[in-house]
N, C-alpha and C positions, 0 to 999 in steps of 0.2 A: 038660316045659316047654321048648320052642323056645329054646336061646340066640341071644343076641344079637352077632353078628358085625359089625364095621366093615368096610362097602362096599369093594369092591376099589378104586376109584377116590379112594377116603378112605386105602386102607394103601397107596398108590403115592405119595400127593402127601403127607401128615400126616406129618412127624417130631414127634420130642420137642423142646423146645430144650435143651441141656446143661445143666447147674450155672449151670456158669462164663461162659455166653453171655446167660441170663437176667437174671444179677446185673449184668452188663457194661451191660445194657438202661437197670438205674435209675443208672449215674451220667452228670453234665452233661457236656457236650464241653468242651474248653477252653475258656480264658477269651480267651487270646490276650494276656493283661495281664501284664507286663515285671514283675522287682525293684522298680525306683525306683518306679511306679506303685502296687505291693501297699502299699511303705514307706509312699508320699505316703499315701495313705488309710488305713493302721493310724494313722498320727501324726496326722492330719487330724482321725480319729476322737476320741483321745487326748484333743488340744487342745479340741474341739468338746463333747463331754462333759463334762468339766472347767470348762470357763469357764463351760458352763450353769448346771453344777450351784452352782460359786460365784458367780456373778450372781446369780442366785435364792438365794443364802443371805445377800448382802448386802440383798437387797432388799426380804424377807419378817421378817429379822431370825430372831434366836437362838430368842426363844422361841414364835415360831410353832409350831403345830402341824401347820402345809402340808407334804406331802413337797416336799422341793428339787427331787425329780427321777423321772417317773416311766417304768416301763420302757418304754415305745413309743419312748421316745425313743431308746432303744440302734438301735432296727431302724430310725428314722429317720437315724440318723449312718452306719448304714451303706450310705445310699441316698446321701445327699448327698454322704459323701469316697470312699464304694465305687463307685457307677455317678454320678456327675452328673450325665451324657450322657441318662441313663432320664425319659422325660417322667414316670417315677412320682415323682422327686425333684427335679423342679422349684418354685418355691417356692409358687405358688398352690397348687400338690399337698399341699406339707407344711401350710402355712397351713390352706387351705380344709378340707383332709378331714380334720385334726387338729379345729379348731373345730366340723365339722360332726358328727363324732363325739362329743364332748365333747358338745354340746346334746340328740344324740338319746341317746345314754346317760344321761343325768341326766335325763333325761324320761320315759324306759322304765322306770330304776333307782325314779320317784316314782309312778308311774303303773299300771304292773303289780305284783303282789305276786308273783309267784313268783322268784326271782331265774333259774333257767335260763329259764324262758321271757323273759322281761325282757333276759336276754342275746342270745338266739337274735333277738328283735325287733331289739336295738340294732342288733349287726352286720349284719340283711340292711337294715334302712333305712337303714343307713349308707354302706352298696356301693350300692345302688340312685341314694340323693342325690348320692354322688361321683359317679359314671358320669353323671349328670342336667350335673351343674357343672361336670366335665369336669376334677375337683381328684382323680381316685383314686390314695390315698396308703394301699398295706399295712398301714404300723405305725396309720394310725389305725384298724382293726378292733380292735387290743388300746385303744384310747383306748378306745373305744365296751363293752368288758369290763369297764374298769378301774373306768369311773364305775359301771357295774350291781355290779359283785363284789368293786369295792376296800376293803370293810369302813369300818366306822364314820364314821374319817376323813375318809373323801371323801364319804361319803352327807351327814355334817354340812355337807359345805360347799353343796351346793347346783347352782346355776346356775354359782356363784364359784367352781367346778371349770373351768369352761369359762375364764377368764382367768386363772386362779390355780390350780394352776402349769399346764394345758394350754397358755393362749395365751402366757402367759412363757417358759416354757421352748421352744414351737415359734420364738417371734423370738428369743430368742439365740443358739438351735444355728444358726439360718439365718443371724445376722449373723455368726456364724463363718465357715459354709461359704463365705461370700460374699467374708471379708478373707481365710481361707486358701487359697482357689482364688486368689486376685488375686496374695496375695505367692510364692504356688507357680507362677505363670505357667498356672494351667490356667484356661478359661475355664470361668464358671461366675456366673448362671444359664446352661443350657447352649445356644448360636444354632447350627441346623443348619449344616454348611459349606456355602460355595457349591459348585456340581456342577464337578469340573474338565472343562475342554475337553476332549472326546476328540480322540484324533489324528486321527479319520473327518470332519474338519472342525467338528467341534465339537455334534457329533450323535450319538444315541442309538437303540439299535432299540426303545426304549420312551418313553415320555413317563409325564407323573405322574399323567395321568388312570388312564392305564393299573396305576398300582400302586393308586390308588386304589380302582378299580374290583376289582382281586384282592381287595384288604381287605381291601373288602364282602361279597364272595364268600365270602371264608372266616369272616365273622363272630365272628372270635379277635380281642381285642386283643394286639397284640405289643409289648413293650418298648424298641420304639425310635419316633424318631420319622418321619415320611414321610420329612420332607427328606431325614435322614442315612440312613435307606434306600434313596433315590432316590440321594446321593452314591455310596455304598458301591457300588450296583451302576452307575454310571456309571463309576465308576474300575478295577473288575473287568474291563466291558467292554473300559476305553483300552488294560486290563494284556491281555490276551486277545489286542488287536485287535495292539498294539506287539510281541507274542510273536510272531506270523505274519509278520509282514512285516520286523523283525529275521533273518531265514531268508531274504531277499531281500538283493541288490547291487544297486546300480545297471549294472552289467556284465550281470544275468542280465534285463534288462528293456527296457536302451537298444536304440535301431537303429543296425545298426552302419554302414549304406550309409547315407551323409548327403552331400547336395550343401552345397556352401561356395561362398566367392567372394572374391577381394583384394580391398584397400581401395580397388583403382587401379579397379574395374572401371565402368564408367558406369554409372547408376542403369537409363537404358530396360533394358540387357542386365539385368543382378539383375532389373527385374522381367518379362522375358520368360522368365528360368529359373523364376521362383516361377511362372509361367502353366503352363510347360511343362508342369511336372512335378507340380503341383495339391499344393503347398507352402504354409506358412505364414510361414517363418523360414529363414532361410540364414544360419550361423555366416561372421565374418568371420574369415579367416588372415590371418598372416604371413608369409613363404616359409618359416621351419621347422615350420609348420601351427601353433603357437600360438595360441589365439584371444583377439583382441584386441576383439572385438565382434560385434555382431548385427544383422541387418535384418529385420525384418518388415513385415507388411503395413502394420501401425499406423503403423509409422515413414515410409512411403512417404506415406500419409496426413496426418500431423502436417506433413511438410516438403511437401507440396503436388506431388510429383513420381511423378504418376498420369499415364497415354495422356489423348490421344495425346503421343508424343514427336516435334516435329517434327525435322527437322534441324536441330541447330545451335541448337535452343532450350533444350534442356537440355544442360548438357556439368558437371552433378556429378559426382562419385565416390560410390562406398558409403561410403566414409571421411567425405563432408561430412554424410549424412543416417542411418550407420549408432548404434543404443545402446551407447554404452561408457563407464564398464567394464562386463562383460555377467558376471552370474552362472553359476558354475559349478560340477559337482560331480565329485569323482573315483569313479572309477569302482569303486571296492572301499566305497561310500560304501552304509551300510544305505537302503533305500529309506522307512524309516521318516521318516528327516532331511527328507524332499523335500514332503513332505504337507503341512507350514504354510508352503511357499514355493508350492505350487500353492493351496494352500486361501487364505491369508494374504494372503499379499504378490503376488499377482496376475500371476505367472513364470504359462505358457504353453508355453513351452520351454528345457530348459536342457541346453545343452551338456554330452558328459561328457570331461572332461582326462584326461591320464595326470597324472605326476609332475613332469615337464618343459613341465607344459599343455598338451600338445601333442592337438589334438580324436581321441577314440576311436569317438566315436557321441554320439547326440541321444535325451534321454528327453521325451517330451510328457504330458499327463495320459492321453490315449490309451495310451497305451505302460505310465502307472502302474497304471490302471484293470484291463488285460488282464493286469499281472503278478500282481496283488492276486488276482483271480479264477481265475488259473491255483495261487495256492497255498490259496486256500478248495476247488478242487477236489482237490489232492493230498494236504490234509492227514487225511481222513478213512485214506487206505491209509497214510500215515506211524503216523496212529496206532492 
């Protein structure tokens, strides 16, 4: 009989995985969650459990034979003080898919006889109507067991499982979550954050169609919600974008041959040098090169001292129609800092000082734009 040999191309490519590489496979990545936060939500939990269970012992009385409390509710405390942030423990979640479980389990539990299949029933109509209602809540698949396989108990009760203890106990754990996020400073029901401004002007190389459409593509629901996915990768971005160009000065970007001009100088000349020399802006000096202000086109504009210039009909200075004080940056200055002065506040060009202000060179958005894409070009050989 012909053995069976693994294809050369299968013993070239197929390893084993190790032990210790496979095991490595089944646990989660971090959490990324601090002390104080683990504490907040063990205590969170503590409190949240505890007052349920004594509310509902106040309010059903001694000799009930209601359980006070039942266990879905452990795996609910651990949504609402453990993850908040999870659209799975938001409260229509806890609500909705607690009660909807609750009514298909007590219906399955009266309705089918066999009890595993009667469970098997609750819990998939129960995932099916959350995901329908947009409430799907974990711990309510044990809701949807408890009413099928919780013995005697709960079978007597009925429908009045569904309000008694399910819908009791799901509003107090919640009015916990809700006073102990509040007096813990977390927020909670949880509102995605707003997207911060990127430094790129306050833009994104994605949009939110764009994540939504992945989504869909991938047809997984994920445990977070859009918005704060859309944040999270907006701020990765700004972190990314601010790491590159932190690696920049303003000294390795300025130009350093910059025409200027005194305050004394007559406005025709300033703007026969801006013609000359196909300029926008001319720093204005001091005699120890200081810059005390700026001329640009605009300025020439705003004060009406445009050609012709007759003789004798203009006789201003740059000092009468020049902007000052005129912003400036030193030249050891990250180029990162300059981005919300060009994007923002609507600078065009700005001088760069030494230490003694004295002008070194002139940066333009021109000038930011080609440093920015000289280090999207370097960085791939840096790394």
């Amino acid at each position: 009989m012909p053995s069976r040999r693994i294809p050369l191309a299968l013993r070239n490519t197929w390893k084993p995985a190790s032990p210790r590489k496979w095991l490595s496979r089944l646990l989660p990545s971090s959490n990324h969650i601090g002390v104080l936060a683990r504490l907040r939500s063990s205590l969170g939990a503590l409190v949240g459990i505890g007052i349920t269970g004594l509310v509902t012992h106040l309010i059903v009385g001694r000799a009930s034979d209601l359980p006070l409390l039942v266990a879905p509710m452990g795996a609910s405390a651990v949504l609402l003080f453990g993850v908040p942030a999870s659209p799975l423990a938001q409260p229509w979640s806890l609500l909705g898919g607690n009660v909807i479980a609750a009514i298909v389990g007590v219906g399955c539990a009266a309705w089918i006889g066999d009890p595993i299949v009667a469970a098997a029933v609750a819990v998939a109509l129960s995932v099916g109507l959350m995901f329908s209602l947009r409430c799907v809540h974990p711990p309510s698949g044990a809701v949807a067991l408890t009413a099928v396989l919780g013995g005697p108990a709960i079978h007597v009760l009925g429908f009045r499982f569904v309000l008694l203890p399910i819908g009791l106990n799901s509003l107090i754990l919640l009015g916990c979550a809700i006073v102990y996020h509040k007096l813990t400073r977390h927020q909670y029901p949880h509102r995605a954050a707003a997207q911060p401004a990127a430094p790129n002007a306050g833009r994104t190389t994605f949009s939110r169609g764009d994540l939504e459409a992945v989504l869909k593509a991938r047809n997984d629901m994920l445990d977070v919600d859009v918005a704060d996915l859309e944040s999270v990768l907006g701020e990765v971005e700004a972190r990314v974008y601010r790491r590159h160009m932190d690696r920049l000065d303003c000294a390795s970007v300025m130009t350093t041959e910059v025409r200027s001009v005194s305050p004394e100088l007559g406005v025709a000349s300033a703007w026969a040098l801006l013609q000359r020399h196909r300029i926008k802006a001319l720093p204005v000096l001091d005699p120890e090169r200081r810059v005390v202000g700026i001329i640009t086109q605009m300025d020439f504009i705003q004060h009406g001292a445009l050609p012709p210039f007759g003789a004798g009909q203009d006789s201003r200075r740059v000092r009468d129609i020049m902007t000052s004080p005129v912003r400036t940056v030193r030249a050891t200055q990250q180029i990162a800092d300059l981005v919300p002065l060009f994007a923002s506040y609507g600078h065009h060009h700005l001088p760069v000082v030494d230490a003694m202000r004295r002008l070194v060179g002139m940066i333009t958005q021109a000038d930011l734009v080609a440093g920015l894409h000289r280090q999207v070009l370097e960085e791939p050989r840096a790394a």
